[in-house]
N, C-alpha and C positions, 0 to 999 in steps of 0.2 A: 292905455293903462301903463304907468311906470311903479314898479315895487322899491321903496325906498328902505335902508334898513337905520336903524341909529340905536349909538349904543350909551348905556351909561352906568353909573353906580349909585347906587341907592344903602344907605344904615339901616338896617335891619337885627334889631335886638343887641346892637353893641358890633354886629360886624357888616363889611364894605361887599354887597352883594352886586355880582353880575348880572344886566339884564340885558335887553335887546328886544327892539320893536319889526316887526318886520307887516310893514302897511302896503298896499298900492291903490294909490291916489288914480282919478280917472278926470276928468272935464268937469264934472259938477260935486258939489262937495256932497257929502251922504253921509249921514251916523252909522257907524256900523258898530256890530258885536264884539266884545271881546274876547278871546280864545288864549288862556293858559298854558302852557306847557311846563311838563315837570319831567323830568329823565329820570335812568334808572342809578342803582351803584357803580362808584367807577368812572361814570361819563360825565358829561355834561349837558348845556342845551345846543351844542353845538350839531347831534346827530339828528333834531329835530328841525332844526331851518328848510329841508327841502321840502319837507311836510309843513311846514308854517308859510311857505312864498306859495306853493298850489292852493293853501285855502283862503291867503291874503285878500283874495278877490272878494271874497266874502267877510273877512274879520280882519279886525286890526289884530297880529298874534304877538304875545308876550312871551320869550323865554329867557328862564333866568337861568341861574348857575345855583345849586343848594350849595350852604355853607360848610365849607368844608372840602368841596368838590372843583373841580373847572375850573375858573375865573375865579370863584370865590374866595380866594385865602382867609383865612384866620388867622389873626393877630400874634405874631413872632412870640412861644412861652418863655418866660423866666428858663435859661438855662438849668439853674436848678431844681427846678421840680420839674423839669423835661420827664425825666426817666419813673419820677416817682406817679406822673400820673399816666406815660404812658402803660404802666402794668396796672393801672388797678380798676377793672373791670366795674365799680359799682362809679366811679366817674364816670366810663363810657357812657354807661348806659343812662346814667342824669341826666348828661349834657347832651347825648345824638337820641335818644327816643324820639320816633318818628309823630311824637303831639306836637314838641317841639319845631319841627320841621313842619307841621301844620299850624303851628301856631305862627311863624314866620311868614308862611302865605297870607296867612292873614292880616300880619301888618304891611307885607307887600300890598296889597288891594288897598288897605287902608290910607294908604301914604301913599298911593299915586291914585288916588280919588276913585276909584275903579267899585261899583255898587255889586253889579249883578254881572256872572262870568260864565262863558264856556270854560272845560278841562279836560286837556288832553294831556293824560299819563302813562307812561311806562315802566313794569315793572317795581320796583320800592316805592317808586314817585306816583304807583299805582297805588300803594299802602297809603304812604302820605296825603292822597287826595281819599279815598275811601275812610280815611278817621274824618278830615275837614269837611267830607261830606255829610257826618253826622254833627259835627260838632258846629257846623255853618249854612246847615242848608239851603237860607235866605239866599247866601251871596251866588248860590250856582247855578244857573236855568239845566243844564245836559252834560254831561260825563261821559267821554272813552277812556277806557281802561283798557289797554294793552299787556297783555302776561303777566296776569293777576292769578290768583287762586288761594284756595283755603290747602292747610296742607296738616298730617297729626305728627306729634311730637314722637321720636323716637333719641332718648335719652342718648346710646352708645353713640348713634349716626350724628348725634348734634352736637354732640363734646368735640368728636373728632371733625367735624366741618371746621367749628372754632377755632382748634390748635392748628390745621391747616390754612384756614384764613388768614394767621395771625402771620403765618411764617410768611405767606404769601404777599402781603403789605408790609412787612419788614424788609422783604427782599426786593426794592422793584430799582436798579440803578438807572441811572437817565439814558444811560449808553446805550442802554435795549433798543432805542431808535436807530441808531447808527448801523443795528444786522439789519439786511435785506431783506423783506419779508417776513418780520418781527409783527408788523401790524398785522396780518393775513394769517401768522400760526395764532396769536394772540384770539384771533375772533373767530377761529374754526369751531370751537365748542360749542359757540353764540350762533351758529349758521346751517342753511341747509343750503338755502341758494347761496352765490358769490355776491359780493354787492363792491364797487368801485376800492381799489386799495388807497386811496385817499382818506376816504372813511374809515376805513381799518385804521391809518396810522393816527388820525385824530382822536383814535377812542383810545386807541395804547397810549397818546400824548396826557389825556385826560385821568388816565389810570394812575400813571407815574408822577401826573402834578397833585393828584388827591392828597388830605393832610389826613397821616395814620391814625391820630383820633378819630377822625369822623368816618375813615374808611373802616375802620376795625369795630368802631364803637354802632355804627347800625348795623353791620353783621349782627352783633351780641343782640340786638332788640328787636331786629324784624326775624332773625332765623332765630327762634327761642321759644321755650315753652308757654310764655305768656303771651306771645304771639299767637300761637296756633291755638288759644283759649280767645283769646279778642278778635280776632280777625275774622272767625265766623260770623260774630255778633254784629260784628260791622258792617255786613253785608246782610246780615237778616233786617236791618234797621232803615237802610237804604230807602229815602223817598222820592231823591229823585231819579229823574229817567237817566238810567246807564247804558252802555254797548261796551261790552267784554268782549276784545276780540284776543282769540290764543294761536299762535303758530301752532301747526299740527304734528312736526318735529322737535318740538321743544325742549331740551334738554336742562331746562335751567327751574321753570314752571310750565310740570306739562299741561298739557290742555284738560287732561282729566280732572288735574285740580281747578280750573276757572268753571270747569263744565258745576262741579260741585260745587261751588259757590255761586254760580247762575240760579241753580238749585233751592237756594234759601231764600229767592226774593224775584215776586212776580216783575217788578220793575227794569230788571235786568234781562236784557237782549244778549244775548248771545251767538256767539259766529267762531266757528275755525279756518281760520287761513290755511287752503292748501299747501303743501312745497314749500311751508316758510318755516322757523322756527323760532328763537329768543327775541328777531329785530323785522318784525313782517312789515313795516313800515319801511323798512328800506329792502327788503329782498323781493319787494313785489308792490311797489307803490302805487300803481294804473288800482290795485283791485282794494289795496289799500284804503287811499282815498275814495272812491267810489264807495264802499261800505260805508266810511264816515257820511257821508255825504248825503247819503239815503236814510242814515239814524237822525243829520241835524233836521234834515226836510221835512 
């Protein structure tokens, strides 16, 4: 078996989107499945490759970069209305609403001929496949969802996440790579187990390459009032077969909230990862994979 990876870019809706194939070819040629991958806020597809080479054997896996995020740049603004669009909140949320980012997957498959798919998400990109999941059923045969949940709006809590978001994407200078062990304080919040500091500093590279529109502006539309009104529905809708799996530390989406949207829809399999929390795909991959593996079977 050798695992080959190749990378490219692809136009998508007006922007230069990162993808990556990660296949392993054997002795006699075979059709195999294809498997999706979407990350979460902040990253990119870069934290799901080791998860995409162990199931290669089985699927050709596709990971992209969402627009905005990782690889993906968007298109240098008009200096002058820099400033005027980054304050006004009713852009954000136009232009990063996570339909939008499903409707992007969409022309992804579309434009690389791709019919019928596996999808493996994490987190927002859990969002983002859970609307395409209503809105495309045909193109999906099976769905994992990684640190997913339904969640109720609490006005004071959500204002102040926002104005804390905001500061927090304002404030990210490049330098922050240069302290030692900058990746590692970075994704203590994100973690129960340790997981290689390699990985750490890739997800803080990712963090700091994000473009403040699109980092600020899914804040405002996945953590929001109309969120926690749609996101239910989304999950009561659900036809096809899902596995929701939640770290049992979770500090970001606890497992109570995926437990309660397991809730709304027999189709949905459900599972808590021991000893993991926000990234259970990298603090414990042996049981990881193994759990996917037993839901594609």
């Amino acid at each position: 078996m050798k695992t080959t990876e190749k990378t490219s870019y692809i136009n998508i809706n007006g922007v230069e989107h990162y993808y990556e194939w990660i296949k392993t070819s054997s002795s006699r040629e075979e059709s195999k499945p294809v498997m999706v991958f979407l990350h979460g806020w902040g990253g990119s597809g870069r934290y799901w490759e080791s998860t995409a080479k162990e199931l290669s054997e089985q699927f050709d896996c596709l990971i992209y970069d969402l627009r905005g995020f990782g690889r993906t740049s968007l298109p240098t603004p008009d200096p002058t209305a820099e400033k005027s669009i980054s304050k006004s909140s009713k852009y954000l949320t136009d232009n990063y609403g996570l339909v939008g980012y499903a409707e992007d997957l969409k022309v992804l498959l579309e434009t690389l001929n791709l019919d019928k798919v596996y999808l493996t998400a994490h987190s927002t990109g859990s969002s983002i496949s859970a609307l395409f999941l209503n809105m495309y059923p045909e193109r999906v045969e099976k769905a994992i969802l990684t640190c997913s949940g339904i969640f109720e709006y609490d006005e004071k809590s959500f204002s102040a996440f926002h104005k804390v978001s905001r500061y927090v994407v304002m404030f990210r200078p490049k330098w922050l790579t240069k302290i030692p062990f900058m990746g590692r304080m970075v994704m203590k919040r994100f973690l129960y187990r340790s997981i290689p500091d390699n990985l750490c500093n890739e997800f803080l590279e990712d963090f700091l390459m994000a473009d403040f529109d699109a980092a600020y502006g899914t804040v405002l539309t996945s953590v929001s009032k109309e969120a926690s009104e749609w996101l239910p529905e989304q999950f009561k809708n659900l036809t096809v077969p899902i596995l929701l799996i939640s770290g049992e530390y979770d500090k970001i989406i606890p497992a109570e909230m995926g437990q309660q949207a397991a809730k709304l829809n027999e189709t949905i399999e459900f599972t808590i990862m021991k000893n993991t929390a926000h990234f259970p795909m990298l603090e414990d991959r042996e049981n990881y994979l193994q759990r996917v593996l037993t839901f594609l079977a």
